[in-house]
C-alpha positions as CSV (number, residue, x, y, z in Angstrom):
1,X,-0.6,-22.2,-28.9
2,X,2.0,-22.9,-26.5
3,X,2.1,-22.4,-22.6
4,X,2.8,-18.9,-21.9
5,X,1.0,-17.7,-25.0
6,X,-2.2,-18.8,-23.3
7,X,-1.1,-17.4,-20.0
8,X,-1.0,-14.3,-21.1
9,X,-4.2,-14.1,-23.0
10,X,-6.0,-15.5,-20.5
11,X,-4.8,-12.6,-18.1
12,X,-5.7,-10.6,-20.6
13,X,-9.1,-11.3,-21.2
14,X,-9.6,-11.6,-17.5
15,X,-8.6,-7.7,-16.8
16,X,-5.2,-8.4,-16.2
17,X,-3.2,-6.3,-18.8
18,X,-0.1,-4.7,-16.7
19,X,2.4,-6.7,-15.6
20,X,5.3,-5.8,-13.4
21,X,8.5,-7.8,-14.6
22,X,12.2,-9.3,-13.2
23,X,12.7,-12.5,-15.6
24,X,15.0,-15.2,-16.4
25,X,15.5,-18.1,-18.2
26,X,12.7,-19.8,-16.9
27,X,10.4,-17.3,-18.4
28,X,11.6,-16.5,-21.6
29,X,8.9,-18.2,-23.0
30,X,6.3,-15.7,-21.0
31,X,8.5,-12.8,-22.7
32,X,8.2,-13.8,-26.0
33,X,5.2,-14.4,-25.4
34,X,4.6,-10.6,-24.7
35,X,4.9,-9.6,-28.7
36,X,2.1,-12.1,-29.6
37,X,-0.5,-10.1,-26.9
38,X,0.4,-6.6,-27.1
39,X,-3.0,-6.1,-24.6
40,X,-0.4,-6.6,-22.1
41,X,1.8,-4.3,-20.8
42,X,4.6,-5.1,-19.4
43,X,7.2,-2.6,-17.2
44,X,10.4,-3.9,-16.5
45,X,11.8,-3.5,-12.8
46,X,15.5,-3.9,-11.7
47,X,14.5,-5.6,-8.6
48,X,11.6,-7.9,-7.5
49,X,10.9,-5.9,-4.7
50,X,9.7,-3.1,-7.0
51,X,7.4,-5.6,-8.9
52,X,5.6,-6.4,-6.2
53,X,5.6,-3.1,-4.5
54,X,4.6,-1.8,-8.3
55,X,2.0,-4.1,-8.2
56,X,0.5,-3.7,-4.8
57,X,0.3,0.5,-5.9
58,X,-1.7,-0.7,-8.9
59,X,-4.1,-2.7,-7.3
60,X,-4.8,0.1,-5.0
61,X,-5.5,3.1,-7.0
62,X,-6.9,0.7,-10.1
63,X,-9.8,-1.7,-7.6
64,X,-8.1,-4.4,-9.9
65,X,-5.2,-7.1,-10.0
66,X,-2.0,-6.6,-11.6
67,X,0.7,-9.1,-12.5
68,X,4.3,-9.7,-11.5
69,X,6.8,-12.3,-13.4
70,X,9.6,-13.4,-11.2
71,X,12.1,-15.4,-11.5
72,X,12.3,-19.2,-9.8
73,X,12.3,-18.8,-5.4
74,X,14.5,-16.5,-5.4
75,X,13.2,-14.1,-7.1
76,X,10.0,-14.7,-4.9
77,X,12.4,-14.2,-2.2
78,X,13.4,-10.9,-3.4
79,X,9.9,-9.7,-3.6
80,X,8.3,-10.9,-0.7
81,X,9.0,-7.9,2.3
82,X,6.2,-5.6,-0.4
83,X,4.2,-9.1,-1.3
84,X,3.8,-9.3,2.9
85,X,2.7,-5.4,2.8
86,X,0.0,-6.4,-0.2
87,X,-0.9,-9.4,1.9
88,X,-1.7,-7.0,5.3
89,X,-3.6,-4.6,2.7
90,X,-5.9,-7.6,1.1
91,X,-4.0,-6.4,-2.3
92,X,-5.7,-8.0,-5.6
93,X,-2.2,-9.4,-7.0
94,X,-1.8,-12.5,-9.4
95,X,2.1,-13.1,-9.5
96,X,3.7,-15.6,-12.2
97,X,6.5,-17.4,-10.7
98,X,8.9,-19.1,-13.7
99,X,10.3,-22.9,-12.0
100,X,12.7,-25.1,-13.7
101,X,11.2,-27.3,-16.3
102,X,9.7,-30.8,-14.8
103,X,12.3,-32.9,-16.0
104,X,14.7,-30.9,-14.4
105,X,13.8,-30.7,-10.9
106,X,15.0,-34.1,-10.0
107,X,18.3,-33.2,-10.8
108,X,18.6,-30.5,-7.5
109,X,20.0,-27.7,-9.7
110,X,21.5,-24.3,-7.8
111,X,18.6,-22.5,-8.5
112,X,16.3,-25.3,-7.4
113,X,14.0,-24.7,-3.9
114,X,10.6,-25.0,-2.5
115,X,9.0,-22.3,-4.0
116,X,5.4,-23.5,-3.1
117,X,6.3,-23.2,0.7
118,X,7.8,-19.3,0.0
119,X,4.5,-18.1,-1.9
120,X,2.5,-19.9,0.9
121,X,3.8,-17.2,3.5
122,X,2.1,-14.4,1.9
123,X,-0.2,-15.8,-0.9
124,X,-4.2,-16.3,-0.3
125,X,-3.9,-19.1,-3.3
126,X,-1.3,-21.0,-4.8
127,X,-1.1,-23.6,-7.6
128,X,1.5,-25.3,-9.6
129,X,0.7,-25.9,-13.1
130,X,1.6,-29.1,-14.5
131,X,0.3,-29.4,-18.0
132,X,0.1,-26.9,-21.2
133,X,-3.3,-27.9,-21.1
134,X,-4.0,-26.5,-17.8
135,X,-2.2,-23.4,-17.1
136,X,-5.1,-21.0,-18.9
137,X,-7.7,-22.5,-16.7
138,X,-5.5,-22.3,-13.4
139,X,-4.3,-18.4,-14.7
140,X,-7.9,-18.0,-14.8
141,X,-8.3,-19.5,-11.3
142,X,-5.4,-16.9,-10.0
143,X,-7.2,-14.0,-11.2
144,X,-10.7,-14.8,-9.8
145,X,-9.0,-15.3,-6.2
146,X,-6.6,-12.6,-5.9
147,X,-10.3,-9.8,-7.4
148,X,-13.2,-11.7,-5.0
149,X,-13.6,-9.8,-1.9
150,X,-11.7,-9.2,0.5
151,X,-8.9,-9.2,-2.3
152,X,-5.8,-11.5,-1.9
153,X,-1.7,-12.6,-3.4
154,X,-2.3,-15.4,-5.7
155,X,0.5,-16.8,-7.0
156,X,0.7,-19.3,-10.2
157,X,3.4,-21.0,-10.2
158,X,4.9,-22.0,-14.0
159,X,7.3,-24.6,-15.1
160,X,9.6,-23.5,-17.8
161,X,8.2,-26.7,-20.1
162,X,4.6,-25.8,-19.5
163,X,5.3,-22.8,-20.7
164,X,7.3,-23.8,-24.2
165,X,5.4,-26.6,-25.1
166,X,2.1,-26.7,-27.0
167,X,-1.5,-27.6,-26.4
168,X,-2.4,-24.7,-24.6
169,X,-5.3,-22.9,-25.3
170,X,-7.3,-19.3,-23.8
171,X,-9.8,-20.1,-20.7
172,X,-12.5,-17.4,-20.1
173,X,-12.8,-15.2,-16.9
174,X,-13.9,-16.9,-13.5
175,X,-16.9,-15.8,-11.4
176,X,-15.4,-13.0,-8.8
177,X,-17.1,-13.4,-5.6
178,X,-18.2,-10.0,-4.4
179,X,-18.3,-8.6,-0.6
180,X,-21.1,-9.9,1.4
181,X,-23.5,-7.8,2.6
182,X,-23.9,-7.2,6.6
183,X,-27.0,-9.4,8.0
184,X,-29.6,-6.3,9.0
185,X,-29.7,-7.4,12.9
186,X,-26.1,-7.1,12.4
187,X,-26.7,-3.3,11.8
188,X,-29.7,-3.3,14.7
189,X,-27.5,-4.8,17.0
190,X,-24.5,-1.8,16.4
191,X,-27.3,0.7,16.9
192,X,-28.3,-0.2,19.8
193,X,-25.3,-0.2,21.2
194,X,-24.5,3.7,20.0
195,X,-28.1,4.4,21.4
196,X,-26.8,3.3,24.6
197,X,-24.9,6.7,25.2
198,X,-21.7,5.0,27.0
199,X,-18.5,6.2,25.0
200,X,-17.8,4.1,22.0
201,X,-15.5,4.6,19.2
202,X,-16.7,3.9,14.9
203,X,-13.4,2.4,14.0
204,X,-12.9,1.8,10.2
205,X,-10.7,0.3,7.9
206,X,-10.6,-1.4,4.3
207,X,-13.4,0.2,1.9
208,X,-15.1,1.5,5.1
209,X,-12.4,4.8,3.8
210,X,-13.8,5.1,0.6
211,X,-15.5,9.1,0.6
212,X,-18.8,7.1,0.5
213,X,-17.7,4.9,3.8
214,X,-15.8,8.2,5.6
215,X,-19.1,10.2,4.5
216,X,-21.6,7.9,6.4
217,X,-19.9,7.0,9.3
218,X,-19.4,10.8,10.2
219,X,-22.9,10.7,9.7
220,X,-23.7,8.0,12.5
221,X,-21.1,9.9,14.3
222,X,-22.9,13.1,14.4
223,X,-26.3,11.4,15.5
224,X,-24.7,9.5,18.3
225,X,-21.9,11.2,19.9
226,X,-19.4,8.3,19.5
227,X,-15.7,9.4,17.9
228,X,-14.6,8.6,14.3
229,X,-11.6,6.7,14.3
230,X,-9.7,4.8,11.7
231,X,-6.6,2.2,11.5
232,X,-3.2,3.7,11.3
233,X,-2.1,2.6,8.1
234,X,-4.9,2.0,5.6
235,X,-4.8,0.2,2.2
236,X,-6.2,4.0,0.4
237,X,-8.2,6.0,2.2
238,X,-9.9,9.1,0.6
239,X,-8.8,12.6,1.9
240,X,-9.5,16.3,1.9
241,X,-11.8,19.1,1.9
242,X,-15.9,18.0,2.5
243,X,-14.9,14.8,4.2
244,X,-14.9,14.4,7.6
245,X,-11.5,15.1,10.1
246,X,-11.0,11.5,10.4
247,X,-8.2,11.2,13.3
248,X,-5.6,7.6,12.8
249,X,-5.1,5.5,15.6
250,X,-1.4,6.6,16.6
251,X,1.6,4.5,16.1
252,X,3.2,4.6,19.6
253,X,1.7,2.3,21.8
254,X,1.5,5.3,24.8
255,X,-0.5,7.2,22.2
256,X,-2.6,4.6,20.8
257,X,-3.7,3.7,24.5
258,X,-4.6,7.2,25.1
259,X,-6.6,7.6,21.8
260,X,-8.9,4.6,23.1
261,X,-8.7,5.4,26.7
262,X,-12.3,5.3,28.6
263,X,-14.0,4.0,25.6
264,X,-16.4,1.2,26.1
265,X,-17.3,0.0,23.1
266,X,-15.3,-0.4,19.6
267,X,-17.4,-1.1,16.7
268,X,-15.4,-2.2,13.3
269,X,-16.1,-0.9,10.4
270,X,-14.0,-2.6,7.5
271,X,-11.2,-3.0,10.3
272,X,-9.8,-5.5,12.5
273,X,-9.6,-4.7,16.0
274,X,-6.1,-2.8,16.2
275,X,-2.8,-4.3,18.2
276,X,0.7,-2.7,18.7
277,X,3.3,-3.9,15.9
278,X,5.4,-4.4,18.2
279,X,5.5,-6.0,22.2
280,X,7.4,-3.6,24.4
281,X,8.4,-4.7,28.4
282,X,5.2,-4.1,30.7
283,X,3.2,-2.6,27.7
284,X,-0.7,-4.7,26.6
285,X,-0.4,-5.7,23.4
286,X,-3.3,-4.2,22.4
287,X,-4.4,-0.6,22.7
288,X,-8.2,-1.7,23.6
289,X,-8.8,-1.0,27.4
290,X,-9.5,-3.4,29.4
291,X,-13.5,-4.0,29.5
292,X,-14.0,-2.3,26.3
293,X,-16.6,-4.4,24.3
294,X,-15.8,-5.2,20.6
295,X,-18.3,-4.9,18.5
296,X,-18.4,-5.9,14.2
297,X,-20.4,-4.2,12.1
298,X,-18.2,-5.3,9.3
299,X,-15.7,-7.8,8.7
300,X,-12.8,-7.5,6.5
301,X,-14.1,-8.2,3.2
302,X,-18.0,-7.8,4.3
303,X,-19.3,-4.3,2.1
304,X,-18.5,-1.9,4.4
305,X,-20.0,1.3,3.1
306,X,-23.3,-0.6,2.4
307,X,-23.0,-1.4,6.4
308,X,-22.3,2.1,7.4
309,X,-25.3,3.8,5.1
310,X,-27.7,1.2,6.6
311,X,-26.4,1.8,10.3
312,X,-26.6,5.5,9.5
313,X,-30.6,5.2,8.5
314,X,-30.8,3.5,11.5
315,X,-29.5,5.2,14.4
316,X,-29.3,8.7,12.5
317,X,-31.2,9.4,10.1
318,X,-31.6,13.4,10.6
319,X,-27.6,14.1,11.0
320,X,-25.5,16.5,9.4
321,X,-22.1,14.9,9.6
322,X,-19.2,18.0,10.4
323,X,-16.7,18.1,7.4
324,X,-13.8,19.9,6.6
325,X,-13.7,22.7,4.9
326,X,-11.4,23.8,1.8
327,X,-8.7,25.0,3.4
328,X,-4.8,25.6,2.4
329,X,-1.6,26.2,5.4
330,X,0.4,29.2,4.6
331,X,3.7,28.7,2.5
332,X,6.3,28.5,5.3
333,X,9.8,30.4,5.5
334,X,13.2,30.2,6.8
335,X,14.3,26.4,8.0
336,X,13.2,23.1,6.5
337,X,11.7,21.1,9.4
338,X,9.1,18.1,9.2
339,X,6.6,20.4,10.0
340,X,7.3,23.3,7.0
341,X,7.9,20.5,4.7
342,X,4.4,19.2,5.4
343,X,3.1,22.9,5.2
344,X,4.7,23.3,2.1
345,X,3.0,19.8,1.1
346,X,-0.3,21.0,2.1
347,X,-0.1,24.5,0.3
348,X,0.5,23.3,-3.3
349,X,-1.0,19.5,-2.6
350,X,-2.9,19.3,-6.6
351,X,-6.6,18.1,-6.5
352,X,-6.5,14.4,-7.6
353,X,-3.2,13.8,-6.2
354,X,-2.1,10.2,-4.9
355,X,0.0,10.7,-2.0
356,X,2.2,8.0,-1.0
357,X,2.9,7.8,2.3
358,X,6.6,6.3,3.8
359,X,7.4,8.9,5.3
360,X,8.2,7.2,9.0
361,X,9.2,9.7,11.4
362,X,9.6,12.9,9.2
363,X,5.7,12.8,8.7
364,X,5.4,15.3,11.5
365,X,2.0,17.6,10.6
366,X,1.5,15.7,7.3
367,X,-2.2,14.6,8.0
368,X,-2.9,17.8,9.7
369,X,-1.6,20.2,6.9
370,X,-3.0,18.3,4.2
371,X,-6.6,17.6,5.9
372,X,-8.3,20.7,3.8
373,X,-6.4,20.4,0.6
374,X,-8.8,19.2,-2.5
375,X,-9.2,15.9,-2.9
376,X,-6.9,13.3,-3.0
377,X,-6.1,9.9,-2.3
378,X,-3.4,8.6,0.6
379,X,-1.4,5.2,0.2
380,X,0.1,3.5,3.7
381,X,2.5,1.2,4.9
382,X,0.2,-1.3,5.9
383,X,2.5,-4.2,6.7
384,X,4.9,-2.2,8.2
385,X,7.5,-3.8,5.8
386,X,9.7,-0.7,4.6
387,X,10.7,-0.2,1.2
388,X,7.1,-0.4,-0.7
389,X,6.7,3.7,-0.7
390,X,9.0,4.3,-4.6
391,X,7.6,1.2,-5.8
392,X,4.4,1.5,-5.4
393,X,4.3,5.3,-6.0
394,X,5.3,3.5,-9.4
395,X,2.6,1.3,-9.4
396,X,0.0,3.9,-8.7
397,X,1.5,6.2,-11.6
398,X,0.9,3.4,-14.8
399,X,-2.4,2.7,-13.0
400,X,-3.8,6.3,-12.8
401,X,-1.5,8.3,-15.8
402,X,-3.9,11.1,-15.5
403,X,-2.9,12.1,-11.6
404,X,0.3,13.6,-10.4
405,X,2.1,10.9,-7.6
406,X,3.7,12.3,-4.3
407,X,5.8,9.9,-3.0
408,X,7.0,11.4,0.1
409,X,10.0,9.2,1.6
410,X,11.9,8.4,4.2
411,X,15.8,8.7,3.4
412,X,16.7,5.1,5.1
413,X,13.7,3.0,3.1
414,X,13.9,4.7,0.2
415,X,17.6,2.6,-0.2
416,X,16.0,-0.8,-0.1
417,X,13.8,-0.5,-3.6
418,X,15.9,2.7,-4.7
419,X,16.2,1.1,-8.3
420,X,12.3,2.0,-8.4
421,X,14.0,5.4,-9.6
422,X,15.2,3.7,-13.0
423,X,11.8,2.4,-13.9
424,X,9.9,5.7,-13.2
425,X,12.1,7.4,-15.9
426,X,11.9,4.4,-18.4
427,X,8.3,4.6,-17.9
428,X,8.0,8.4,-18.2
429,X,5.7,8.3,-15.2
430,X,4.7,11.7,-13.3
431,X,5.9,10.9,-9.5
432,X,7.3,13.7,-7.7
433,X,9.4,11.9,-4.8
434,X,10.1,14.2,-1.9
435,X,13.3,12.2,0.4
436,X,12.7,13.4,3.5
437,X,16.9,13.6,4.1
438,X,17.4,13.3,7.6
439,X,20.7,11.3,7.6
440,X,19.1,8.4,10.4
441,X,17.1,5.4,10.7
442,X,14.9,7.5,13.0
443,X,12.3,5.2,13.4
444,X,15.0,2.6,15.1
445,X,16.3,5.7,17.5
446,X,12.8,5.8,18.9
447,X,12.7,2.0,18.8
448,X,15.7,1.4,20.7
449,X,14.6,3.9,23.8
450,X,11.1,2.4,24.1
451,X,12.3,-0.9,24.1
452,X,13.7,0.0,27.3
453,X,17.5,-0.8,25.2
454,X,18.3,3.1,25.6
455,X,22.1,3.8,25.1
456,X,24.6,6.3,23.9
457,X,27.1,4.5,22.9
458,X,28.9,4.9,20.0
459,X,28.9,0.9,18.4
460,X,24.9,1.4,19.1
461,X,24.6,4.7,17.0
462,X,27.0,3.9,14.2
463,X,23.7,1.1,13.4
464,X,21.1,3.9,13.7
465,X,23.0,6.3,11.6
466,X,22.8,6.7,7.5
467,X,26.2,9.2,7.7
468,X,30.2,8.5,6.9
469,X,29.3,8.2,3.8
470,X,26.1,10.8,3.7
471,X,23.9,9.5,0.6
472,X,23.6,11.9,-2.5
473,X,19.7,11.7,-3.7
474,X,20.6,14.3,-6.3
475,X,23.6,12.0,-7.3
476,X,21.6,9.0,-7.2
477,X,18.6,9.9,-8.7
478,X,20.0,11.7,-11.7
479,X,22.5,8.4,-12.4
480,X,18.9,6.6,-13.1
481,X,17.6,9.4,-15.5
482,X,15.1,11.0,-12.6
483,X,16.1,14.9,-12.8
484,X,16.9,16.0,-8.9
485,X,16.9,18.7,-7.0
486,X,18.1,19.6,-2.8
487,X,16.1,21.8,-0.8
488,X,17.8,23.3,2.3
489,X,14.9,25.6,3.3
490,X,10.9,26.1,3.5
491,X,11.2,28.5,0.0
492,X,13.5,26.3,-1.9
493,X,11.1,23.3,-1.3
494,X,8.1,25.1,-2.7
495,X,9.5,26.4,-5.1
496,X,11.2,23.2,-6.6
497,X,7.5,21.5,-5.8
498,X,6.1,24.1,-7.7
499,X,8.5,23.2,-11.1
500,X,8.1,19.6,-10.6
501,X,4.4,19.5,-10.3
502,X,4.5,21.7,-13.4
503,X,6.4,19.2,-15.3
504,X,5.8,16.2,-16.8
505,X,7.6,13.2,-15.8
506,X,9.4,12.2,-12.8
507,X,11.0,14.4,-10.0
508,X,13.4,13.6,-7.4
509,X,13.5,16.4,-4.5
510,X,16.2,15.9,-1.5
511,X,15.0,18.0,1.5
512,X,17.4,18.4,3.8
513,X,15.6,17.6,7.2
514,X,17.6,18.7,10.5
């Protein structure tokens, strides 16, 4: 049995069986591998951006690693803006890098680099394989480190000899270390505090957003008068009717101070204590006011919901937690706004959906329309790295077949993994992208004024502007075999939702956003 032969059967038997592809001569061996271990699936992407982006959707939505294969450093290179988003999201991701064969790196050749050093910026493990003999037991390795809690990018990296050559043979799955529980005092100590009656604020992240998590911490809630809050942009978070009305930390640093302002303590629940993404002139960094106490009930990676069910036996017991109740917005009429197109979102939002969320600046209303709709999952930017909402919409689809996708995207990002398009109708999957068309890097025009860099001039604007030549979704979409629609009001929207939803397979919708 040769190298990659192994490889593959060892991710395999270890609960790795989708992998999300861009290869080249260094892993040809891997590919032919493929026929010997049909377990595996492998989905071909036109750029490593989608793999990994593919990849980090999967993990999500299926609690469990998928592959990538990618081709030498720069194919790493190619993928790592979506492998930094998996990284801020503790993604469970085990990606196969190909190298040049041993005997060859000596000899400097163009495709030669330090690949260790690239996969150490936003990998939790690395390890280069040097011997047929050893690449099952280090695939093995990858696996257990990228599933143990809190989840992490592990990243294997494979010379193309290892890979050919024989000697190899299957290695059995690894221990995966699961979540520490929360010390009890732990849990006294954060009740005491919310006994104390001074404002405080249950913040959660990670697993904390499970239903379970969101379902106990609106409990503690209710019993102690402190707000429910959560990150901005979690990893999945459960949503919809008979949950609680769980309000996100804003984005913008004047709101995010605002949300927090007068509380005195922050307890974390599956969250780190939040910051601004970005430093803006005479602005804290953080939006934690000044002598606000932080207090961690869990850590990153630390069970969460376990945490929150024993801190709500113990400081409430007796209460009924407020939850939302089924609810639907009206279908809206007349002009197509970021508001009516999250109305229209909300109104016909299926039960079981996976919404993925890239929406940037158009997602005006989103959370608020869709708060009542049945259930459904939501998928965020948590890196803040755009570009990851087609791929992994992608991802999310091959990992949950039975559920229809929402991808809805912003016009600008949606152009750095576009060729996510091609896969989806390769793969057949049932995404139903919604581009939210505003013609503008509209997150950069807000960017620019709170920066305190405000100008109207014309050089300035021709950077913040996607027009001269517009971009044709329709156009683009149907070129990669995704049918594709443009919506220029509130009706036409719904309606083409309606069809798309109704189909099978992947949709593209333009909405024309003012």
């Amino acid at each position: 049995m040769n190298g990659a032969q192994a490889l593959i059967r060892t991710l395999v038997d270890a609960g790795v069986d989708v992998c999300f592809a861009n290869p080249g001569t260094s892993e040809m061996h891997f590919v032919a591998a493929l026929d010997d271990v049909p377990a595996m699936r492998a989905v071909l992407t036109l750029f490593e951006g989608v793999a990994t982006g593919a990849a980090d959707g999967y993990a999500r939505m299926a609690g469990r690693p998928a592959a990538t294969l990618l081709h030498l450093g720069p194919g790493l290179g190619n993928g790592l803006a979506n492998l930094h988003n998996a990284r801020r999201g503790r993604t469970p991701m085990v990606n196969v890098v190909g190298d040049h064969a041993r005997s060859h790196k000596r000899l400097d050749a163009p495709l030669e680099s330090d690949i260790d050093a690239l996969a150490g910026t936003v990998s939790g493990w690395v390890r280069r394989t040097l011997a047929p003999a050893d690449v099952a037991a280090d695939a093995a390795d990858a696996v257990a480190a990228a599933a143990s809690s809190p989840g992490a990018v592990a990243t294997l990296i494979l010379p193309a000899d290892v890979s050919w050559e024989d000697g190899a043979d299957v290695a059995g799955p690894r221990p995966v270390r699961p979540a520490p529980q929360v010390a009890p005092s732990v849990v006294d100590d954060v009740a005491a505090v919310l006994a104390s009656g001074e404002p405080a604020v249950l913040f959660l992240g990670g697993d904390a957003m499970t239903a379970d998590g969101q379902l106990a911490a609106a409990q503690v809630t209710a019993g102690t008068g402190a707000r429910l809050m959560s990150e901005t942009f979690p990893p999945r978070a459960a949503r919809g009717a008979g949950l609680p009305d769980l309000t996100r930390l804003p984005y913008p640093p004047e709101m995010a101070i605002a949300a927090l302002a007068g509380t005195q303590h922050l307890v974390l629940a599956g969250a780190e204590a939040p910051v601004h993404f970005f430093g803006y002139p005479d602005v804290p960094g953080s939006p934690v006011p000044d002598g606000c106490t932080v207090h961690v009930l869990s850590a990153p990676g630390e069970d969460a919901v376990a945490a929150l069910r024993a801190l709500a036996e113990r400081a409430a017991p007796d209460a009924r937690p407020e939850l939302l109740e089924a609810q639907r917005p009206e279908l809206p009429a007349g002009e197509l706004t970021p508001r009516t197109m999250a109305a229209v979102i909300g109104a016909l939002l299926p039960e079981g959906a996976i919404v993925v969320d890239e929406a940037l600046t158009s997602g005006v209303g989103l959370a608020e329309l869709t708060s009542g709709a049945p259930r459904h999952d939501w998928l965020a930017l948590t890196g803040g790295a755009i570009g990851d909402g087609l791929p992994m919409a992608l991802g999310a689809a091959v990992a949950c077949p039975d559920r229809p996708v929402i991808g809805i995207q912003a016009d600008g990002s949606a152009m750095y993994t576009i060729a996510a398009l091609w896969s989806y109708a390769r793969e057949q999957v049932d995404v139903t992208t919604i581009v939210c068309d505003n013609r503008s890097y509209a997150i950069l025009q807000h960017e620019l004024s709170r920066v305190g860099a405000a100008s109207d001039g014309e050089r300035a604007g021709q950077l913040l502007s996607l027009g001269g030549p517009d971009l044709d979704f329709v156009a683009i979409a149907t070129g990669m075999g995704v049918p594709a629609t443009r919506a220029t009001t509130a009706e036409e929207l719904a309606d083409q939702l309606r069809r798309a939803l109704a189909e099978p397979g992947p949709h593209l919708i333009d909405a024309v956003l003012p």
